[in-house]
C-alpha positions in Angstrom: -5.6 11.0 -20.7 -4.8 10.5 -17.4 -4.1 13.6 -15.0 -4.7 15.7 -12.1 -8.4 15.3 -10.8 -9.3 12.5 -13.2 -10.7 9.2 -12.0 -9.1 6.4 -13.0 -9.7 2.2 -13.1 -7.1 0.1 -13.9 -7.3 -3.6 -13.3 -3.8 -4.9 -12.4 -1.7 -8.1 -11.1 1.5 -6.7 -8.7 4.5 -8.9 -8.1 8.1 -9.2 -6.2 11.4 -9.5 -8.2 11.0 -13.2 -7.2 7.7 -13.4 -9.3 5.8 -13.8 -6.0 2.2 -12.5 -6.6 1.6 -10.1 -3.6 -1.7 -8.3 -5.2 -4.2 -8.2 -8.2 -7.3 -7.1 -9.5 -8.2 -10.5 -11.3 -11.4 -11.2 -10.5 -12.7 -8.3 -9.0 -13.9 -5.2 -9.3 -11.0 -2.7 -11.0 -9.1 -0.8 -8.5 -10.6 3.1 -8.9 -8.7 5.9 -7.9 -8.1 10.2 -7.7 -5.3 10.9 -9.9 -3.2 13.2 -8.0 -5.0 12.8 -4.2 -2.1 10.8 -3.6 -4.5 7.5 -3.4 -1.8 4.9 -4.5 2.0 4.9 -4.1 3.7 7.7 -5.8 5.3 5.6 -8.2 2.5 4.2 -9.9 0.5 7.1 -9.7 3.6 9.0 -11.5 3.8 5.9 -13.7 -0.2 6.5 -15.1 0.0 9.9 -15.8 0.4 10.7 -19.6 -1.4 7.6 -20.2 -4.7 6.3 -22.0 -8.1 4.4 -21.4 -7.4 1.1 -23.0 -3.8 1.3 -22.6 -1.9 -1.9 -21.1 1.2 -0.8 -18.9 4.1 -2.6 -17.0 5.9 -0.5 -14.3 8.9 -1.4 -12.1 8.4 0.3 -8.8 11.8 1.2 -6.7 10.8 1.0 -2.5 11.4 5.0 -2.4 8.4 5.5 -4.9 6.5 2.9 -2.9 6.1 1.8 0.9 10.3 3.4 1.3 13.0 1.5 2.9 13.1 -0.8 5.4 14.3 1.1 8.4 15.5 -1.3 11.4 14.6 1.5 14.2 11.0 0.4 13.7 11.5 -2.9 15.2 11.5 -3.0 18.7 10.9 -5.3 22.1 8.1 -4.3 23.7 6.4 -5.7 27.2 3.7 -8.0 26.8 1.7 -6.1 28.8 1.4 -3.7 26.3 -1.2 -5.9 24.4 -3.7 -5.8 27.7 -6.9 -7.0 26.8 -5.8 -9.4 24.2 -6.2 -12.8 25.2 -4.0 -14.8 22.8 -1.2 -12.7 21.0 0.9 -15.0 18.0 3.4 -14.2 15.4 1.9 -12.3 12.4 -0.4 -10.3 14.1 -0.9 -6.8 13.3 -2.4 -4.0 15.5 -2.7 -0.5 15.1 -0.3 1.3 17.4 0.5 5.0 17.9 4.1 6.1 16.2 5.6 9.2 16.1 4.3 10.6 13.5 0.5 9.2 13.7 -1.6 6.1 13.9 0.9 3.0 12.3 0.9 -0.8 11.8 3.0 -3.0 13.9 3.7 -7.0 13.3 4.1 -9.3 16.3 7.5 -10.8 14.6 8.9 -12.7 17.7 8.0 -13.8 21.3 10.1 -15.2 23.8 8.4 -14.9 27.2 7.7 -11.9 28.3 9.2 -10.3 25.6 7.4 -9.8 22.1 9.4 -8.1 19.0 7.2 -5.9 17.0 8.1 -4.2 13.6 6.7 -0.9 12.5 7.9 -1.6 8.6 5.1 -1.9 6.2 4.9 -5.3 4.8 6.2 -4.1 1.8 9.2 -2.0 2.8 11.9 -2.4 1.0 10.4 -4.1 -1.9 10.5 -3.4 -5.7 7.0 -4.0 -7.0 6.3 -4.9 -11.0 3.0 -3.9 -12.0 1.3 -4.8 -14.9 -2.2 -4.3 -16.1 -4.8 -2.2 -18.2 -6.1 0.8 -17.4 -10.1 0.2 -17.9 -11.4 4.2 -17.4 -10.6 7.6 -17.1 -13.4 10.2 -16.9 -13.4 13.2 -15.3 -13.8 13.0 -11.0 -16.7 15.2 -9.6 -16.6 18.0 -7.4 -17.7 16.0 -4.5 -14.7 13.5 -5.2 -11.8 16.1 -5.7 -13.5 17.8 -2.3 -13.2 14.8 -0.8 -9.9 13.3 -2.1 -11.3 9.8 -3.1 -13.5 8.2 -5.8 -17.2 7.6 -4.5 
């Protein structure tokens, strides 16, 4: 069963409330992961728990237990100077970029001139995800794994 400082495999397709595939498993190697290390969204993880080897599951994921709300103060105009040492900056770019609270993801979304609008939003902000899948294995994680927070 799975709970706290089990590892778990679950092979999975993830999709938008259009149907829009954003994410699966199919045709890889199951995603593995530290029940209860907080290594997937809240919502999923909270989702699993209770639940069997061998067991299918389909989960509807609200943005709060996921990647949270969209929040607009994350988008901002920036300098193009800001990306020095870049030679070629273009829509749909990411870079890493330090945020208040840590290390976070920006988007190039617009450039006019000088100017280039950046968005701090995880792609998936604001987005209700429907999982479905199997989960393939649950075992017990070792001590080197719940030290270390993540499957090895």
């Amino acid at each position: 069963m799975i709970e706290e400082n089990k590892v778990v495999r679950i092979d999975y397709t993830v999709k938008d409330q259009e149907g829009q595939l954003i994410d699966s498993s199919e045709g890889k190697e199951p995603l593995a992961y530290l029940h209860g290390a907080g290594n997937i969204i809240p919502g999923l993880e909270s989702a699993l728990a209770g639940r069997a080897e061998g067991e299918a599951f389909e989960v509807v994921i609200q943005p709060d237990d996921a990647y949270g709300q969209r929040n607009d103060a994350l988008i901002q105009v920036v300098e193009r100077g800001v990306f020095q040492g870049v030679d070629q900056i273009d829509v749909g770019m990411v870079f890493n970029a330090q945020g208040p609270e840590g290390n976070i993801q920006v988007t190039i979304i617009a450039i006019e001139g000088d100017e280039v609008t950046i968005d701090g939003n995880h792609p998936l902000a604001g987005v209700v995800l429907n999982f479905e899948g199997v989960i393939r294995e649950v075992r017990d994680a070792t001590e080197e794994e719940i030290a270390h927070g993540h499957v090895h």
